[in-house]
Structures are given as structure tokens and as C-alpha cells.
DRENTORKOL-3810 file (N, C-alpha, C; in nm, 4 decimals):
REM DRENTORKOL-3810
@n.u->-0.0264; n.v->-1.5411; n.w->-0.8405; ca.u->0.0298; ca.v->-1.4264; ca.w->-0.9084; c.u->0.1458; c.v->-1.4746; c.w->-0.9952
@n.u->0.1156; n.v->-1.4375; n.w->-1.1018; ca.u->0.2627; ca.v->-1.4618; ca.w->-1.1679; c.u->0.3322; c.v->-1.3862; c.w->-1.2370
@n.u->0.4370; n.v->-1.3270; n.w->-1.2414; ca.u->0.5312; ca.v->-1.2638; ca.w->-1.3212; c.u->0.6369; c.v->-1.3020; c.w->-1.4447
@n.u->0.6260; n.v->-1.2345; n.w->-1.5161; ca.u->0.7208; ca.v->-1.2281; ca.w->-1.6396; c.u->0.7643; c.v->-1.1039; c.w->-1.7261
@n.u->0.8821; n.v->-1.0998; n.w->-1.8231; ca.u->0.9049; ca.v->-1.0192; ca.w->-1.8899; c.u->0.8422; c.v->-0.9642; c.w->-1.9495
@n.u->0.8889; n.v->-0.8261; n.w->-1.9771; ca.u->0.8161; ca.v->-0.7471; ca.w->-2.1144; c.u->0.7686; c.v->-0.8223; c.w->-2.2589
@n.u->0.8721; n.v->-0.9213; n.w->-2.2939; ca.u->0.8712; ca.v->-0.9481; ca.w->-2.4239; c.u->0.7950; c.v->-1.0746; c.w->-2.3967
@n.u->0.7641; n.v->-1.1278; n.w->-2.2930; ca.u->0.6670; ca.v->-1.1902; ca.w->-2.2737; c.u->0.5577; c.v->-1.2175; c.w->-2.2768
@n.u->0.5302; n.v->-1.0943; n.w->-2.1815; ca.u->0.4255; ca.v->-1.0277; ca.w->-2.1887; c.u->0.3546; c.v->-0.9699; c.w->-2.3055
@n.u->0.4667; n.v->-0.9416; n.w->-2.3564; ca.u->0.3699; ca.v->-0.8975; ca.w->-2.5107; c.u->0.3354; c.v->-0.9963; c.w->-2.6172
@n.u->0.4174; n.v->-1.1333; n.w->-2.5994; ca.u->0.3472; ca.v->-1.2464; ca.w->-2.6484; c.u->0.2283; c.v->-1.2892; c.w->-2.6081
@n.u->0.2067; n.v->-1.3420; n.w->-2.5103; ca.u->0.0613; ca.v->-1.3568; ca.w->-2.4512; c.u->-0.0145; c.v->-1.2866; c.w->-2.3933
@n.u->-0.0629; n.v->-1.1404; n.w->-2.4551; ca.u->-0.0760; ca.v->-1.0082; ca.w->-2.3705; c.u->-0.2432; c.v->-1.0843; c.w->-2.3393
@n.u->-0.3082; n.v->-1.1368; n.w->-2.4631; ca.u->-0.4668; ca.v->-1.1863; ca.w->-2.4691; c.u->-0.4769; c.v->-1.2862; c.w->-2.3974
@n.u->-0.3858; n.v->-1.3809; n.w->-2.3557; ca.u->-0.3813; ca.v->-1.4641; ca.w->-2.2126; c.u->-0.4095; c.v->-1.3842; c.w->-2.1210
@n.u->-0.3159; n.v->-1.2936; n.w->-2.0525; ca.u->-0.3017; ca.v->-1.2078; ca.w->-2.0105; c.u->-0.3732; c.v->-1.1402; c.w->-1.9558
@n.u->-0.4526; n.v->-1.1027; n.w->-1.9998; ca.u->-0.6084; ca.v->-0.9980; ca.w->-1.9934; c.u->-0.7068; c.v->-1.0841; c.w->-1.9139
@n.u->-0.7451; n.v->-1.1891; n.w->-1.9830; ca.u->-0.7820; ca.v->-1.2717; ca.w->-1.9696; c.u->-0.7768; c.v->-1.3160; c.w->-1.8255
@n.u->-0.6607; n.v->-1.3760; n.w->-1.7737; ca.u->-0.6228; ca.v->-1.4299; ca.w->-1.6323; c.u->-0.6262; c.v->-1.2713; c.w->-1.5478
@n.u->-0.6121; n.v->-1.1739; n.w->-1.5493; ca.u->-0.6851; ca.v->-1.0768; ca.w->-1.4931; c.u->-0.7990; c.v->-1.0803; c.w->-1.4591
@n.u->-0.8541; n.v->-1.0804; n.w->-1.6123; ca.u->-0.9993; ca.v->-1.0188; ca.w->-1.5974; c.u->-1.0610; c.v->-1.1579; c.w->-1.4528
@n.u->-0.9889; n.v->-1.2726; n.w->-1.4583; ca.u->-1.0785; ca.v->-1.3885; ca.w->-1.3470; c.u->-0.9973; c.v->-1.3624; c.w->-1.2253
@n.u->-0.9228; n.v->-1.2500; n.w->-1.1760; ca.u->-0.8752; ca.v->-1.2400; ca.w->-1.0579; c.u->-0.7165; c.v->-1.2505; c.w->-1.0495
@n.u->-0.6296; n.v->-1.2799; n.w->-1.1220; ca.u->-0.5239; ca.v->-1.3158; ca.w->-1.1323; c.u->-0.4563; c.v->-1.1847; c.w->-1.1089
@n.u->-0.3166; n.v->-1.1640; n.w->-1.0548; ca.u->-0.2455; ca.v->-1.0409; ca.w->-1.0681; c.u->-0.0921; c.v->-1.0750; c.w->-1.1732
@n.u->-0.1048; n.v->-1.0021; n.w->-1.2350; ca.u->0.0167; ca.v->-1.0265; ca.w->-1.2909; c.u->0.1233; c.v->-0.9330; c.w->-1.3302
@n.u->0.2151; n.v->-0.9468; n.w->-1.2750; ca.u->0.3435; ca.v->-0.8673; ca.w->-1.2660; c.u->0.4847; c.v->-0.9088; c.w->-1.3717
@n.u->0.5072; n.v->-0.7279; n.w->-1.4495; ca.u->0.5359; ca.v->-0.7394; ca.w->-1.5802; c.u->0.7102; c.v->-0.6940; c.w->-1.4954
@n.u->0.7958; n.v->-0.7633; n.w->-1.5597; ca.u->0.9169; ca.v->-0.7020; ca.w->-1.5362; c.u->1.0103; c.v->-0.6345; c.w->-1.6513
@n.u->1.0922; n.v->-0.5381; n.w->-1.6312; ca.u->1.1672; ca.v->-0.5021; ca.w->-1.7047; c.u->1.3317; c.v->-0.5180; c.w->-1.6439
@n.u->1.4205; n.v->-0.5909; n.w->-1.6945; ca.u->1.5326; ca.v->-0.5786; ca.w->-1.6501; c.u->1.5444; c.v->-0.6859; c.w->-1.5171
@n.u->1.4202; n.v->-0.7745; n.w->-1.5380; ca.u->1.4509; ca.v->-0.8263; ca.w->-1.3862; c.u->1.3843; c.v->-0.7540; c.w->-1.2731
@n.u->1.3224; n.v->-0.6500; n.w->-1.2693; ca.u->1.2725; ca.v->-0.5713; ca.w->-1.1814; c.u->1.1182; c.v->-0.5151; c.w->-1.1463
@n.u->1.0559; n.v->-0.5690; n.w->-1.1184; ca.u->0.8896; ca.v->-0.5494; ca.w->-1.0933; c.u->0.8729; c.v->-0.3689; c.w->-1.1514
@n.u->0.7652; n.v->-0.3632; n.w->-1.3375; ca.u->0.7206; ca.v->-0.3037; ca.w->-1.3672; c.u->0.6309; c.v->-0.2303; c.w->-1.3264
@n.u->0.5197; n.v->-0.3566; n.w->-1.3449; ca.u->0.4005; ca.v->-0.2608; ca.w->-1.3827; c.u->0.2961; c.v->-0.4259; c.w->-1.3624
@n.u->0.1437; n.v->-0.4325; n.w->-1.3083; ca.u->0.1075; ca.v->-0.5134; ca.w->-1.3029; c.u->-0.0376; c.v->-0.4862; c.w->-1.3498
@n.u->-0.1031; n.v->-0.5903; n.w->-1.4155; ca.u->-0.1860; ca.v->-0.6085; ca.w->-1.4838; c.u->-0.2992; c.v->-0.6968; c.w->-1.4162
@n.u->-0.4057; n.v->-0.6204; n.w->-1.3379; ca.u->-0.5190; ca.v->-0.6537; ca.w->-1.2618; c.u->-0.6587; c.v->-0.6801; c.w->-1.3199
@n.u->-0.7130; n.v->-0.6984; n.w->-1.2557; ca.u->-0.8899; ca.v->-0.6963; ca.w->-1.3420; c.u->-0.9414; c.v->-0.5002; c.w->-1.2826
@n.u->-0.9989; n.v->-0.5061; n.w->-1.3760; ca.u->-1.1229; ca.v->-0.3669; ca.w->-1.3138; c.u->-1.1300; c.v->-0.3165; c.w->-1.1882
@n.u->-1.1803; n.v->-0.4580; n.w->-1.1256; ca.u->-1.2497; ca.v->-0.4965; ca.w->-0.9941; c.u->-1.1341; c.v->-0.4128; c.w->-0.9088
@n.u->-1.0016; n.v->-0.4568; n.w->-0.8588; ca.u->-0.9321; ca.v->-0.4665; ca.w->-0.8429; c.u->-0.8414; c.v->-0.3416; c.w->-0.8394
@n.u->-0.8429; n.v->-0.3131; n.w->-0.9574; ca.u->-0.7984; ca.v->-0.1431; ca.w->-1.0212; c.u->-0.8789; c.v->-0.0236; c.w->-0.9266
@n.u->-1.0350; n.v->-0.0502; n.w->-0.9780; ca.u->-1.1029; ca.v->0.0244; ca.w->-0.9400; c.u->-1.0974; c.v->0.0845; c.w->-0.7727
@n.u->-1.0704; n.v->-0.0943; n.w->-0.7070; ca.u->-1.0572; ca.v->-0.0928; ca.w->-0.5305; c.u->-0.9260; c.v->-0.0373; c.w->-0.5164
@n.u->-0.8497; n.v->-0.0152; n.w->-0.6147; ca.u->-0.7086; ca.v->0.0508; ca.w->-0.5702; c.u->-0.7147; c.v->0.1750; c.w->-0.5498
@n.u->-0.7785; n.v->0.2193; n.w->-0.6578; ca.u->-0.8118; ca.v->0.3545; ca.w->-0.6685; c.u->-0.9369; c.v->0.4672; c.w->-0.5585
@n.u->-1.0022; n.v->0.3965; n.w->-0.5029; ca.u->-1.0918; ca.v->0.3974; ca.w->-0.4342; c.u->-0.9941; c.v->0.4179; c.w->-0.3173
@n.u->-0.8982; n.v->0.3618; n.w->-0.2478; ca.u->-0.8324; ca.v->0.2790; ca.w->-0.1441; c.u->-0.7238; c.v->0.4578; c.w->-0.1077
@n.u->-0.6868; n.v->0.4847; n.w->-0.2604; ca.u->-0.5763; ca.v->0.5419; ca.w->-0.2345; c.u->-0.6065; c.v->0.7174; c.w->-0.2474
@n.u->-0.7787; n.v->0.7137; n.w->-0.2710; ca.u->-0.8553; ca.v->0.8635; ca.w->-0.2377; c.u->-0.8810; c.v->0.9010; c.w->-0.1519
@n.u->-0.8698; n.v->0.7734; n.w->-0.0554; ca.u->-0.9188; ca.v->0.8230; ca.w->0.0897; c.u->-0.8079; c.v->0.9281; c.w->0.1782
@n.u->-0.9183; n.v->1.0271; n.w->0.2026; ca.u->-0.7915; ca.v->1.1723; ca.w->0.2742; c.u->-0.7343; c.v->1.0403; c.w->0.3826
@n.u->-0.6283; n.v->1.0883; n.w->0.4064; ca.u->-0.5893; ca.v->0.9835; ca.w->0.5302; c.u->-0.4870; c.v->1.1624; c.w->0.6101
@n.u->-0.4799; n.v->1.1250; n.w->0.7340; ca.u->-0.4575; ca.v->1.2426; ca.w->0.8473; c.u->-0.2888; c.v->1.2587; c.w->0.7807
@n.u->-0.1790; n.v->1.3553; n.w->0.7968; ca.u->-0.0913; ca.v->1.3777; ca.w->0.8158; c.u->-0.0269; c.v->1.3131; c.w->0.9466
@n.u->0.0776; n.v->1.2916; n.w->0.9719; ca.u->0.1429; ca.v->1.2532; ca.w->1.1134; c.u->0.1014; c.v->1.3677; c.w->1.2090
@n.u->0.1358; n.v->1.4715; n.w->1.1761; ca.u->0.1143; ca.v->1.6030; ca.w->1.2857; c.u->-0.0189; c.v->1.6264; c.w->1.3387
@n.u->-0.1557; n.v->1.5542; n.w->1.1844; ca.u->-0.2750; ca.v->1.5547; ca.w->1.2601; c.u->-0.3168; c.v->1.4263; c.w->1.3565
@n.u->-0.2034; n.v->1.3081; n.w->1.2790; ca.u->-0.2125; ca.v->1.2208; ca.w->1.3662; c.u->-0.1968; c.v->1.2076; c.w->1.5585
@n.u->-0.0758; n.v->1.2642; n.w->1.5918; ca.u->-0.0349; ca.v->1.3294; ca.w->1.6974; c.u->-0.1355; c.v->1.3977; c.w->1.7674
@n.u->-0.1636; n.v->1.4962; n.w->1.6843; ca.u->-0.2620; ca.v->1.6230; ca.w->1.7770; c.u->-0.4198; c.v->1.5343; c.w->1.7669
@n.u->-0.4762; n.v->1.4105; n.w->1.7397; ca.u->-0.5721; ca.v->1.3720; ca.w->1.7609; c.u->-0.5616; c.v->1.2716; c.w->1.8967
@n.u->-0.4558; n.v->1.2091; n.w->1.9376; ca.u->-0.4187; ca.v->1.1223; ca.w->2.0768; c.u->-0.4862; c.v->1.2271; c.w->2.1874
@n.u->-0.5594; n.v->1.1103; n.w->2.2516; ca.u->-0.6511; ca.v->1.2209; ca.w->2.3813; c.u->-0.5677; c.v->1.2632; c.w->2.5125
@n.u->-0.4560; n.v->1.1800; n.w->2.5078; ca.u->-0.3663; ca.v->1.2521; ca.w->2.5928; c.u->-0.3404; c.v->1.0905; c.w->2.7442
@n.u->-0.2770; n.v->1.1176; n.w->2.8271; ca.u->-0.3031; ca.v->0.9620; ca.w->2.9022; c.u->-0.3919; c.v->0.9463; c.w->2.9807
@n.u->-0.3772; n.v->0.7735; n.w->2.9777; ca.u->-0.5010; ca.v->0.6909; ca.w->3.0398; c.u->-0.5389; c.v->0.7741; c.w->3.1817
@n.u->-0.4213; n.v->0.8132; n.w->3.2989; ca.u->-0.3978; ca.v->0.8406; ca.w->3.3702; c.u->-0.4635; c.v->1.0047; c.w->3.4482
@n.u->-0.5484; n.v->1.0771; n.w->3.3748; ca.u->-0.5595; ca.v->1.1774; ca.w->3.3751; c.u->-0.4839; c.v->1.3342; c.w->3.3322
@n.u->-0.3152; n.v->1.2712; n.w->3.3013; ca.u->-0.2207; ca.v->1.3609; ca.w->3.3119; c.u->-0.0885; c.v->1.3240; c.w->3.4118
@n.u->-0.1005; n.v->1.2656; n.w->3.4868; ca.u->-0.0281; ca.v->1.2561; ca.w->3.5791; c.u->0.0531; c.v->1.1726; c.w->3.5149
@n.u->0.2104; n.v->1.1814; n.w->3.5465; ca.u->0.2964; ca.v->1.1175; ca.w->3.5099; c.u->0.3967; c.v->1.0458; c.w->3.6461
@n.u->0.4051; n.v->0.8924; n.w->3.5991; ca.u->0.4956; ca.v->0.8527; ca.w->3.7295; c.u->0.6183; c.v->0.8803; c.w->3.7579
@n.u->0.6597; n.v->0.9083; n.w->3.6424; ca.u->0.8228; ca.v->0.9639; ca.w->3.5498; c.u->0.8587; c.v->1.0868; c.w->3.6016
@n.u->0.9685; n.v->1.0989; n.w->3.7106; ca.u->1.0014; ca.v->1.2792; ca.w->3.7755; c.u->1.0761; c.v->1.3078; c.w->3.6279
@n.u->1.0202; n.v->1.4521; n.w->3.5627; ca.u->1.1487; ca.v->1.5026; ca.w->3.4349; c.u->1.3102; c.v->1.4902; c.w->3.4905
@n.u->1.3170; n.v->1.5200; n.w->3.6078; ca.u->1.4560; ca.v->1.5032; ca.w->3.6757; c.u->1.5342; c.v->1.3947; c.w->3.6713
@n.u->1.4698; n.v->1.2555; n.w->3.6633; ca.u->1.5211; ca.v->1.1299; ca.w->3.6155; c.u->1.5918; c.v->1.1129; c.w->3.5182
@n.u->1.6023; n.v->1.2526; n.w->3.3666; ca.u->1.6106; ca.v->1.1988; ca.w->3.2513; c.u->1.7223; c.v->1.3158; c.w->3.2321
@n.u->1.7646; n.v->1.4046; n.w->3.3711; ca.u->1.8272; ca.v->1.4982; ca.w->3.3015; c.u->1.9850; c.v->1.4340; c.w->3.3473
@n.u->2.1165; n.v->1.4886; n.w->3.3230; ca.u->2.2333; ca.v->1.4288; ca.w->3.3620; c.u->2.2776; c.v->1.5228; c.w->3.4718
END
């Protein structure tokens, strides 16, 4: 992966493309600070694919746990935890 400036970048943008298009990632900076990066298709496409998938909320996450190994039973008295 390699990174460089804007004004760099816009010098060798047809390099550029290029080392993408064969797998390369390349990361454009502005100010010193990771822009914007320049992938192949392939790559793009799997991002995009990656980041459609519904994925659960935390709260549905939670309410899908089957509950404990144990049947329910807890070894823990609540009385242990109060002051």
C-alpha cells in the first residue's frame, strides 16, 4: 500500500489507476492526513457488498443470547453484590 499527497497524486493519477486496477491500495492524503483511497473495482465492489449487509443492532444483539449454559441457575447469591 502506498500513500501520498494530493498534488501527487494528481501527477501520477494514470500510474495510479493503474497500480489499483493490479491490486494495489493507495492512500491519498491531504494535510498529512489519510483522504481518500484509490482501489481496483474488485475491491470497491467487495466493500460495498461488505457494508449492505443488515448486520443486528446491539439490543438485537443481546435479545438473541440463549440465556446460560447452566439452565438458569446462578451460583452468584444477588445478596453478595448488595452493601
Amino acid at each position: 500500500m502506498s500513500s501520498m499527497s494530493v498534488a501527487d497524486a494528481k501527477a501520477r493519477f494514470a500510474s495510479l489507476v493503474d497500480d489499483a486496477a493490479n491490486g494495489q491500495f493507495v492512500t491519498i492524503t491531504r494535510h498529512g492526513k489519510p483522504a481518500a483511497m484509490l482501489v481496483s473495482v474488485e475491491a470497491g465492489e467487495a466493500a460495498m457488498r461488505a457494508m449492505a449487509k443488515p448486520r443486528p443492532n446491539f439490543g438485537e444483539f443481546l435479545m438473541s443470547y440463549p440465556g446460560p449454559a447452566d439452565g438458569g441457575t446462578h451460583s452468584a447469591s444477588a445478596k453478595a453484590f448488595r452493601s
